[in-house]
N, C-alpha and C positions, 0 to 999 in steps of 0.2 A: 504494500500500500504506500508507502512512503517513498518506494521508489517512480512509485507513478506518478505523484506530488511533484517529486521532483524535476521529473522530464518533464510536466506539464508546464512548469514555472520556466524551463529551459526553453521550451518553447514557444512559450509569452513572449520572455525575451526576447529573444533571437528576432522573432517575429513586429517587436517593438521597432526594431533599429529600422526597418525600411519607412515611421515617420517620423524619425529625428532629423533635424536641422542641422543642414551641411557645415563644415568647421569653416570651410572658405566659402562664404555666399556670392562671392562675388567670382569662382570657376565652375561653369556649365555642369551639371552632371555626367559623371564618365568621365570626365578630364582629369587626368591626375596633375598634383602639382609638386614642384620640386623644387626645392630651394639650394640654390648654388651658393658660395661665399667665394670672394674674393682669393686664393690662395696664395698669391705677392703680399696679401697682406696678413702682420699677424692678427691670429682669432683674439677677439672682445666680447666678455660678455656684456651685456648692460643688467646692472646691480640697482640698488635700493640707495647703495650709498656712491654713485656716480661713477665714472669710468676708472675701471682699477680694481675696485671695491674699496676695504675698510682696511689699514695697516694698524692695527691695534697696539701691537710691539715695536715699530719700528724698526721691519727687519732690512733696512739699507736700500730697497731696490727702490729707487725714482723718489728718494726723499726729497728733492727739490734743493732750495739752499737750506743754507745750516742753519740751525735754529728750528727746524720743522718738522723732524723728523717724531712720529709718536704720536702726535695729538693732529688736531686740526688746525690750529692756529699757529703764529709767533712763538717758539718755547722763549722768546726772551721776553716779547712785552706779558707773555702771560704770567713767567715770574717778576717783574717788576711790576704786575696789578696784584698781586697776594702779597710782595713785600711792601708797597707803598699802601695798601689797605689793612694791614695786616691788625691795628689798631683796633677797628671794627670786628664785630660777631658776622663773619659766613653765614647767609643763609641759602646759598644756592652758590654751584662752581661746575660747570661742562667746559670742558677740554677739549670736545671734539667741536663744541659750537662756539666756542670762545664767550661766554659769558658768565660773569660775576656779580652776584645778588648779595649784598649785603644784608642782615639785618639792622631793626632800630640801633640808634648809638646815640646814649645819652653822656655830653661830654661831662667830666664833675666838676667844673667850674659852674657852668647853666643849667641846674638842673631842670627848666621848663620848656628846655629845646629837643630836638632829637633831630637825629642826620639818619639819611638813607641812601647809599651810591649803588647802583650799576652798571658797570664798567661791560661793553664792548668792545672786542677784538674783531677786526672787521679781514684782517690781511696777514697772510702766510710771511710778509716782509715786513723787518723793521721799519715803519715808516711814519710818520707825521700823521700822515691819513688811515692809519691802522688801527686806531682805536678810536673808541669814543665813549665819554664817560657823563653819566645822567645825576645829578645831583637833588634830593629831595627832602626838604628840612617841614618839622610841625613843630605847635609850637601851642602849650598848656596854657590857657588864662585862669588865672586863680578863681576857685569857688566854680571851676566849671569841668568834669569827669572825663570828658571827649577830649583829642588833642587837633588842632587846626592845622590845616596846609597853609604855610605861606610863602610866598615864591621866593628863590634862591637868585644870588646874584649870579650872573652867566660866568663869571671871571673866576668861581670857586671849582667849576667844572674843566677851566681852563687851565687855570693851577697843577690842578691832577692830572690830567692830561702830559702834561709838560715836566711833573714830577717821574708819573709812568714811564717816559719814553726818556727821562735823564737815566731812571736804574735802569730801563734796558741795553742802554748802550753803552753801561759800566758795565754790565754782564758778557755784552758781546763781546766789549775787550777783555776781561778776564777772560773769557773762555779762548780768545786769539793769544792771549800771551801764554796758556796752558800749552796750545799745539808746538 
């Protein structure tokens, strides 16, 4: 009995596939199709994580320039964004996307202030235009629970910026006078 069950479900099946929907809708029925690739060139797959795929380790092959190998970003501006915030509580830190989330930071001189940075690595090279840092201060009025946004001078985010990109290329040259 169960063998008959069986054949009969093989059956169904089998018998299903002549009205399933063709994989290529766009070659004639009967036509087969065949996909050639270039052989001058070498084979690529296309990944999730862009041509290449993902170098987790850093195993040397197409590291790019120096400084980049491992992560996604600048290894130099990204350690001169964790040394130059280092003062601040981490609340978030991707390596592969280059981004740096600070938590609140209440300084102890003001205790009715509080800072927030987010630092932006935009570029595989040390450069000017390779970062970008977001500054976000509140600010507690007495007798009242909530803490208010109030906007930050643009020259604080500049500062940092300008401090980021001085230790990374104290970094770069320590690591050139190591070679």
């Amino acid at each position: 009995m169960r063998l008959l069950w069986v054949s009969m479900a093989m059956v169904l099946l089998a018998g299903g596939c002549e009205y399933a929907k063709p994989i290529y809708p766009d070659k004639p029925p009967g036509e087969s199709r065949t996909v050639r690739r270039d052989l001058s060139k070498p084979y690529e797959r296309d990944t999730i994580f862009g041509p290449g795929g993902m170098d987790l380790f850093g195993s040397g092959e197409d590291d790019g320039p120096a400084g980049t190998a491992g992560i996604g970003v600048n290894s130099f501006l990204w350690r001169a964004s964790l040394d130059t915030i280092a003062f601040m509580p981490l609340s978030s830190a991707d390596p592969f996307g280059g981004v740096i989330i600070t938590d609140w930071y209440t300084p102890s001189d003001t205790p009715a202030e509080r800072f927030k940075v987010n630092v932006y690595i935009l570029a595989k090279a040390l450069r000017a235009d390779g970062i970008e840092v977001s500054v976000f201060k509140q600010q507690r009025v007495e007798g009242m629970p909530d803490w208010t946004d109030i906007p930050v001078d643009e020259g604080i985010a500049t500062k940092l910026e300008d401090a980021i990109l001085t230790r990374a290329r104290q970094l770069r040259m320590a690591s050139l006078r190591e070679q």
